[in-house]
C-alpha positions as CSV (number, residue, x, y, z in Angstrom):
1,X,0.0,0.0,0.0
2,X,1.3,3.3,-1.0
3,X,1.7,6.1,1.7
4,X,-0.7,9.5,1.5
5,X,2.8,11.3,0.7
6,X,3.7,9.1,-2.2
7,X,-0.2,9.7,-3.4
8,X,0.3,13.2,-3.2
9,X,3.7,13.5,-4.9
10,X,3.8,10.9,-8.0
11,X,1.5,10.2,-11.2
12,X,0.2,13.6,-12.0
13,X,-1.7,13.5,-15.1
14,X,-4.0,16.0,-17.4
15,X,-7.1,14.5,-15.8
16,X,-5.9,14.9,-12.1
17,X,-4.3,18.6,-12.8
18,X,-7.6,18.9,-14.3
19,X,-9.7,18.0,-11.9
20,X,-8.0,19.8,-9.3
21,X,-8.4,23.3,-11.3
22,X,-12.0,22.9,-11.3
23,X,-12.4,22.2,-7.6
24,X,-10.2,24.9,-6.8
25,X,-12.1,27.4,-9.0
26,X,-15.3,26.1,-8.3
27,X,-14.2,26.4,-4.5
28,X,-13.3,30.3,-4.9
29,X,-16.9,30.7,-6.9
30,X,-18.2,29.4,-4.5
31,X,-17.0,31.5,-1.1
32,X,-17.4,34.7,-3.6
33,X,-21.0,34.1,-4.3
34,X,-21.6,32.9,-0.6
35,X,-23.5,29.6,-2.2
36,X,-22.4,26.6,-0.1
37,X,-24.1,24.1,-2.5
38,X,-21.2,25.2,-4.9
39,X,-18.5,25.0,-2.1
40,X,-19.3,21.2,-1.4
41,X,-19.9,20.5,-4.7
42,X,-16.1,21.2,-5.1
43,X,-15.2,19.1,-3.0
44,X,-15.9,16.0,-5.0
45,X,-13.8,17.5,-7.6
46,X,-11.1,18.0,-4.7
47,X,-11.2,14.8,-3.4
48,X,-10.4,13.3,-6.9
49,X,-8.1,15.4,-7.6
50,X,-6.1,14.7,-4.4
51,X,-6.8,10.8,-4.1
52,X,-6.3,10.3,-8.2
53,X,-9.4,8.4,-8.1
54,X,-12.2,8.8,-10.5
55,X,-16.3,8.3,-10.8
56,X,-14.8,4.6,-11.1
57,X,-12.8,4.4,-8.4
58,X,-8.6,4.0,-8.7
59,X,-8.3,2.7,-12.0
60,X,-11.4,0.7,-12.1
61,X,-12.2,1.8,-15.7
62,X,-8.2,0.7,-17.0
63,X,-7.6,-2.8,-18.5
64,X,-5.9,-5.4,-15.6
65,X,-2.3,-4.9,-15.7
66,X,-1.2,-8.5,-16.0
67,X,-3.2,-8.7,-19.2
68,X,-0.2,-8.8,-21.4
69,X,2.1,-11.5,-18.8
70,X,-0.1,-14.0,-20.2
71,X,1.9,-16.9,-22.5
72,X,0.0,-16.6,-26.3
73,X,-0.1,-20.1,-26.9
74,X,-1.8,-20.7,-23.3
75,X,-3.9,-18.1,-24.7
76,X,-5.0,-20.0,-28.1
77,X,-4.9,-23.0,-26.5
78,X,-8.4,-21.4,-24.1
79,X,-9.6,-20.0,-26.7
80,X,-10.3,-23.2,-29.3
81,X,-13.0,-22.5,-31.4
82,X,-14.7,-26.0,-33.1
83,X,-16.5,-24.9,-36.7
84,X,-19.6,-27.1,-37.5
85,X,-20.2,-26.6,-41.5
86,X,-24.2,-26.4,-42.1
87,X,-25.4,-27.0,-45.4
C-alpha cells in the first residue's frame, strides 16, 4: 500500500491537474458568491483530484495490468473455437 505522501507527490496526469483546477475554481466561486451548494460540490472535484481516483474508483475503468504477462499459446490453446459446416 502506497503512503498519503507518495499519493500526493507521484503520477500527475491532465485528468488529475484537471480536476484539481475545477475544484479549486469552483471552491473560490463558491465563497465569492456565498453559495455553499457550490462549495461542497467542489469538493468532490477536490477529493479526486487529491486521491487520483475517478467516478470509477482508482483505475477501475483501466484494462488489468497482467493482461499482457499471459503466454500466447496458453492463450489459443483457451480460446479453441470448433466450426460445424451447415449445409
Amino acid at each position: 500500500m502506497s503512503t498519503l505522501k507518495e499519493r500526493l507527490l507521484t503520477n500527475w496526469h491532465l485528468m488529475r491537474i484537471f480536476r484539481l483546477g475545477i475544484g479549486l475554481m469552483m471552491l473560490v466561486m463558491g465563497f465569492q458568491s456565498k453559495d455553499w451548494m457550490l462549495g461542497l460540490f467542489s469538493t468532490f472535484f477536490l477529493y479526486q483530484a487529491i486521491t487520483d481516483t475517478g467516478c470509477c474508483g482508482t483505475r477501475g475503468c483501466s484494462t488489468p495490468p497482467n493482461w499482457k504477462s499471459r503466454n500466447p499459446a496458453e492463450t489459443m490453446k483457451e480460446t479453441t473455437i470448433e466450426y460445424e459446416e451447415i449445409k
